[in-house]
C-alpha positions as CSV (number, residue, x, y, z in Angstrom):
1,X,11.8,9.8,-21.6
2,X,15.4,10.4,-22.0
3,X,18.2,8.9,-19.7
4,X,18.6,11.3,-17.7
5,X,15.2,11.8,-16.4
6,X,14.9,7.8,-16.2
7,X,17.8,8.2,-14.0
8,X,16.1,10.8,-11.5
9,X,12.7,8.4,-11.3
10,X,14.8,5.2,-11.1
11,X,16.9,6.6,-8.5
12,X,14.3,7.9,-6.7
13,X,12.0,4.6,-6.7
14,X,15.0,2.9,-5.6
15,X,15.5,5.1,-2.5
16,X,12.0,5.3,-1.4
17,X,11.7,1.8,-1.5
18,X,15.3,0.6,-0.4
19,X,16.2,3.3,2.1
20,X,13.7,5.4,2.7
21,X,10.5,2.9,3.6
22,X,12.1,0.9,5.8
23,X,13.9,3.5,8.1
24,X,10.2,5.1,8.6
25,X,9.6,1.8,10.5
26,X,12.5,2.4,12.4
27,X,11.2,3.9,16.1
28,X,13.0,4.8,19.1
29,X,14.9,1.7,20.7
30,X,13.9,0.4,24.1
31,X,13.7,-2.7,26.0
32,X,10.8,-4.4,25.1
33,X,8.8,-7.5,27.1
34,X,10.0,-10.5,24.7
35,X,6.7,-11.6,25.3
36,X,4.9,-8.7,24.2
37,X,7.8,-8.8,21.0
38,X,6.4,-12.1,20.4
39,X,3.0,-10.9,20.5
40,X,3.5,-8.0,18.3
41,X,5.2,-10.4,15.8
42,X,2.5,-12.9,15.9
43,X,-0.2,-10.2,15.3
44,X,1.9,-8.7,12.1
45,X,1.8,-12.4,10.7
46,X,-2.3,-12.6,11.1
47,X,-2.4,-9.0,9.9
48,X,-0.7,-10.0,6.5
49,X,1.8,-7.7,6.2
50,X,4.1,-9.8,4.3
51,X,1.9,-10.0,1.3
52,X,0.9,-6.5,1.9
53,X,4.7,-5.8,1.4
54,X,5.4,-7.5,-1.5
55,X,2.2,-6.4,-3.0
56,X,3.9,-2.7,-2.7
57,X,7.5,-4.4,-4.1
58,X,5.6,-5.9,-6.9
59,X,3.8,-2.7,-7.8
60,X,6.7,-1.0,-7.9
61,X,9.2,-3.2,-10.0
62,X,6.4,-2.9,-12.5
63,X,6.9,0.7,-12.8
64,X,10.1,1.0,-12.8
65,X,11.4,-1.8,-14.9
66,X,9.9,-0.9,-18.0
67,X,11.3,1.8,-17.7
68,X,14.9,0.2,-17.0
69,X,14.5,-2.0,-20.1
70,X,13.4,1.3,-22.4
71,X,16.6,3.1,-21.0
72,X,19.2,-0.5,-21.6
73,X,18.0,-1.0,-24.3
74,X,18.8,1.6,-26.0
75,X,22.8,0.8,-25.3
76,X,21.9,-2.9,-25.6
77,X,19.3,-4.5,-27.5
78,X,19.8,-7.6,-25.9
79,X,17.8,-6.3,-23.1
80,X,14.9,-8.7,-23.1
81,X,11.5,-9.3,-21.0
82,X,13.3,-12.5,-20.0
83,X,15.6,-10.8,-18.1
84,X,13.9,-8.0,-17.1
85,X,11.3,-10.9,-15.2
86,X,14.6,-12.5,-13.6
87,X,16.1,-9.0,-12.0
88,X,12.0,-8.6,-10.7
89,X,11.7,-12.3,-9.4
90,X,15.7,-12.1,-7.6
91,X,14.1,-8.5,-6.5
92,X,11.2,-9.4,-5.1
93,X,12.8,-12.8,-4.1
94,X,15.5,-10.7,-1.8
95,X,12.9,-8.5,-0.4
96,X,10.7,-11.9,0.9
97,X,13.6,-13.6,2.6
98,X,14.4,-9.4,4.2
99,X,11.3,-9.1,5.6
100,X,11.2,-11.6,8.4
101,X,15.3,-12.0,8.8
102,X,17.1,-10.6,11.9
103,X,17.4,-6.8,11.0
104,X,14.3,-7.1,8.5
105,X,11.4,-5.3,8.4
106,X,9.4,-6.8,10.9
107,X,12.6,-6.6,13.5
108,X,11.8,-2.9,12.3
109,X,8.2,-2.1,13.1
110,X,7.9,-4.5,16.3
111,X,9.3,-1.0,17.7
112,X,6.2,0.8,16.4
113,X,4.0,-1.4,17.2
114,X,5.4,-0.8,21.0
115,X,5.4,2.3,21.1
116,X,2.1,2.7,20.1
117,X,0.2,-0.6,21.9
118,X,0.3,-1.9,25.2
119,X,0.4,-5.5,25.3
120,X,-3.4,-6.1,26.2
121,X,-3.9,-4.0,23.6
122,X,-2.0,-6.7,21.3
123,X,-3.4,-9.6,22.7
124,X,-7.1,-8.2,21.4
125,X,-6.1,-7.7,18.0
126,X,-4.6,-10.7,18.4
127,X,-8.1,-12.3,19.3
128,X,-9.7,-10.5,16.9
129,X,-7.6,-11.7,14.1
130,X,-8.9,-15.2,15.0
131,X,-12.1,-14.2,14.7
132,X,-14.4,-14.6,11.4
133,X,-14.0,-10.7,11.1
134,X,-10.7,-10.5,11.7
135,X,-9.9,-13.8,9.3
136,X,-11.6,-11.6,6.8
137,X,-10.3,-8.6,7.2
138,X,-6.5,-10.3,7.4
139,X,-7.3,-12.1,4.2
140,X,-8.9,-8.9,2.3
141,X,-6.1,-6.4,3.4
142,X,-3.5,-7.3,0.2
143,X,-6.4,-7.0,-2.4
144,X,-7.6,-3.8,-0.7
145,X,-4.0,-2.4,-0.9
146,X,-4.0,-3.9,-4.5
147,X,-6.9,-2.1,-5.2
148,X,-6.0,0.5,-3.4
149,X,-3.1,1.5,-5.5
150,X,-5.0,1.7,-8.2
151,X,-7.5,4.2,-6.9
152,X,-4.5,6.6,-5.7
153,X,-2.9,6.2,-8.9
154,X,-6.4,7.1,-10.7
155,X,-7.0,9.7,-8.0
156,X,-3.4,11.4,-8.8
157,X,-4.2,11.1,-12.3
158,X,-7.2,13.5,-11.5
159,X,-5.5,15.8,-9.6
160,X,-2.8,16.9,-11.8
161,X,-4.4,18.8,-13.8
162,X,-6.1,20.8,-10.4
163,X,-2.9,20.8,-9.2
164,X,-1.2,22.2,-12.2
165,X,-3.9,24.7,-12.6
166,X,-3.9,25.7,-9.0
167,X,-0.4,26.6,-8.8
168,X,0.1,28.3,-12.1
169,X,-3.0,30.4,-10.4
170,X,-1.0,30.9,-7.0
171,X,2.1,31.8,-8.8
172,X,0.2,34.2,-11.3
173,X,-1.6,36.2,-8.3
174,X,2.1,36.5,-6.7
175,X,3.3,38.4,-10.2
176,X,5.2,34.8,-11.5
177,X,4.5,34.4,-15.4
178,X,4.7,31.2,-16.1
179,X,5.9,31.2,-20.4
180,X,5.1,27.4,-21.7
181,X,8.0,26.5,-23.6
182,X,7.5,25.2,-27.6
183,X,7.4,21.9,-28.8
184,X,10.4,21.2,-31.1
């Protein structure tokens, strides 16, 4: 991969996950029932979506910094895994302190979570959460994203090809000629 195509998947990692991710959770402001707030916060803690989020973080600084290390490297060799594990540790270090802070994520989806819930609502996912069920299903939900992750990466893998194949088709039946360039 040369730098500049490094570039254009580095800087688009770092958007999705720095700018773009978190203003999807952003919904329209309203005054909201502290208590339902509290509610809503309480459930996100049973629900596990801090480990659910750094899962993702994780997942993603292991993509992309290889990929920062192969493009440093070649202007400095002194790029090393030692440092490449401190700039993901600070990383995912930051992003664990952001996610419950004032302004954080979770200040970020209680909104959502409002919109879309009353607050009786709340207060039974709340009780199911402290149910056997719910305790399970709270403390299988990062694996299943874990796992998860996998499948969708597996499941893209598959549909490239289709995909590839299908749009050379699409573009052939619209009179496109797609010439495949040479290998130097």
């Amino acid at each position: 991969m040369n730098r500049k195509q490094f570039h254009s998947k580095f800087t688009f990692w770092f958007l999705a996950f720095v700018l773009v991710l978190p203003q999807l959770a952003i919904a329209e402001s309203k005054t909201v029932n502290p208590d339902k707030v509290a509610d809503i916060r309480k459930l996100i803690k049973m629900s596990r979506l801090e480990d659910v989020v750094l899962l993702s973080a994780n997942n993603i600084l292991d993509q992309i910094l290889p990929m920062l290390k192969r493009a440093m490297a070649t202007n400095s060799p002194a790029i090393n895994e030692a440092i490449i594990e401190i700039a993901k540790n600070a990383t995912l270090s930051l992003v664990g302190r952001q996610i419950w802070s004032p302004g954080g994520l979770v200040d970020r989806i209680v909104p959502l979570y409002n919109k879309h819930y009353t607050r009786e609502e709340i207060k039974a996912l709340i009780r199911f959460y402290k149910t056997p069920l719910g305790q399970k299903v709270a403390s299988l939900r990062p694996e299943i994203t874990r796992e998860g992750i996998i499948v969708a990466e597996q499941w893209l893998a598959y549909l490239k090809p289709l995909l590839t194949q299908a749009m050379r088709m699409s573009l052939e039946k619209e009179g496109y000629v797609l010439v495949k360039k040479k290998k130097k």
